[in-house]
C-alpha positions in Angstrom: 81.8 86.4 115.6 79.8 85.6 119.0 83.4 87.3 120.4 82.9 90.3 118.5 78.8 90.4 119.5 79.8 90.1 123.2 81.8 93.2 122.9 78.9 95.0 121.1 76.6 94.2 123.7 78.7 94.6 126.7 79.9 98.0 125.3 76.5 99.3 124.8 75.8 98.3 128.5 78.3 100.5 129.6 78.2 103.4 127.6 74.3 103.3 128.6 75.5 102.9 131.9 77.9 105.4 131.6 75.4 108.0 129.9 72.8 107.1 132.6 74.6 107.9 135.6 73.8 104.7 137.2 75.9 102.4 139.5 76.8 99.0 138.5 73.1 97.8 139.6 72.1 97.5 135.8 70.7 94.2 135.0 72.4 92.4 131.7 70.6 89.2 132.4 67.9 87.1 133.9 68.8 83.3 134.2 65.9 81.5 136.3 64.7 84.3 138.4 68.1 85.2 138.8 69.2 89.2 137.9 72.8 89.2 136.7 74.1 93.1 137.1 76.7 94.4 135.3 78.3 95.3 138.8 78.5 91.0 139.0 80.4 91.0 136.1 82.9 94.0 137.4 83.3 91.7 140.5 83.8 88.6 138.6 85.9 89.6 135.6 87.2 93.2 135.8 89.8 92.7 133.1 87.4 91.6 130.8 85.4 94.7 131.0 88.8 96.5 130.7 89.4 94.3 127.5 85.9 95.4 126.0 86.0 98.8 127.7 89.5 99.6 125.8 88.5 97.6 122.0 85.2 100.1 122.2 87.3 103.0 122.9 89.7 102.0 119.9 87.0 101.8 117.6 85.7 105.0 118.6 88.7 106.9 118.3 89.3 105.6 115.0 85.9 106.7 113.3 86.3 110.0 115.0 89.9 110.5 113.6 88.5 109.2 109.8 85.6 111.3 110.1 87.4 114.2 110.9 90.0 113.5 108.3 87.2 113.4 105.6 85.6 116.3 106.8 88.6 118.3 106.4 89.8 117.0 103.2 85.5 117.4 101.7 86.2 121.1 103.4 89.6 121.9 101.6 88.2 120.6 98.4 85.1 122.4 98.3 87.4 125.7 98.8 89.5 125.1 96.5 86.8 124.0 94.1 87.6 120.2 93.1 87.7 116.9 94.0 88.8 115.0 97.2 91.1 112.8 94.8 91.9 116.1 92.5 92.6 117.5 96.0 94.8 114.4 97.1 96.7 114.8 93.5 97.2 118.2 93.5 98.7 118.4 97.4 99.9 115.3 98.4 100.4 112.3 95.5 102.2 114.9 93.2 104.6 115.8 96.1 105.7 112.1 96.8 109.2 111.6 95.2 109.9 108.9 92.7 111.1 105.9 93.0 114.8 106.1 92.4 116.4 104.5 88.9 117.8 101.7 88.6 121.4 103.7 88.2 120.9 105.5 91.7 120.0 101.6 93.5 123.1 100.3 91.7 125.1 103.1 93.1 124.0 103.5 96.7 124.0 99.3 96.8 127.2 99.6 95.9 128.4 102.6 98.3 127.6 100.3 101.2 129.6 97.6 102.1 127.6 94.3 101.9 128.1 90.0 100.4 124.9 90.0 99.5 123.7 89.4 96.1 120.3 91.1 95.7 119.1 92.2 92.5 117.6 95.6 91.4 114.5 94.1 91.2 114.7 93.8 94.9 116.5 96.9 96.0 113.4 98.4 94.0 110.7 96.9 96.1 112.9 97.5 99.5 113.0 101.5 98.7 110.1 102.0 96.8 107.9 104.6 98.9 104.3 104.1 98.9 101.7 106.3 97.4 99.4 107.7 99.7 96.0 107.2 98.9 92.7 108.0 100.5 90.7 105.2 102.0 87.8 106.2 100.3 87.6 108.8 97.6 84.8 110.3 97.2 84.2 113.2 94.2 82.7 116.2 95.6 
């Protein structure tokens, strides 16, 4: 937790630093008189600020890329006049072949030449292909 509240912290420092146009010369602490500057901590630990720099840029990117995402699946729903998950359904979920029966396992287990003994059970979770689903679904 105090790992993931250091990146907070140091990551608004430099995206205000960043946004600011200033130069290292930004105090991030004050111990005893003493002004600590994010510049000192550049000096002293650059590959930590790469560490923070890069975990704040992968957060980032992901919200942008599931915003957009849900903003173009709320947009293609409203056109078309139904839900996100009516949406998801209709274009995606009802495209997704089945999962093949047991017949077809036995005979492409079979076709390939193999000692093992595995059961249908198990070729049926080895080749079953997920569903898709939406990480949030939302009715609009």
């Amino acid at each position: 937790m105090n790992k993931l509240l250091l990146v907070a912290a140091l990551s608004s420092l430099l995206s205000l630093n960043a946004s600011d146009g200033a130069s290292g010369g930004t105090v991030i602490a004050e111990i005893d008189g003493v002004k600590l500057t994010l510049a000192d901590l550049e000096r002293k630990n650059p590959a930590r600020l790469f560490q923070v720099r890069n975990t704040f840029h992968e957060a980032e990117r992901k919200a942008v890329d599931e915003f957009v995402e849900e903003y173009l699946l709320e947009r293609q729903a409203k056109k078309e006049n139904v839900t996100v998950t009516e949406l998801l359904q209709r274009h995606v979920n009802s495209t997704i072949a089945k999962d093949p029966s047991d017949d077809a396992l036995r005979v492409y287990y079979e076709g390939i030449d193999t000692d093992r003994n595995v059961s249908i059970a198990n070729l049926k979770q080895m080749y079953r292909v997920p569903k898709r689903r939406p990480k949030r679904q939302r009715e609009h």
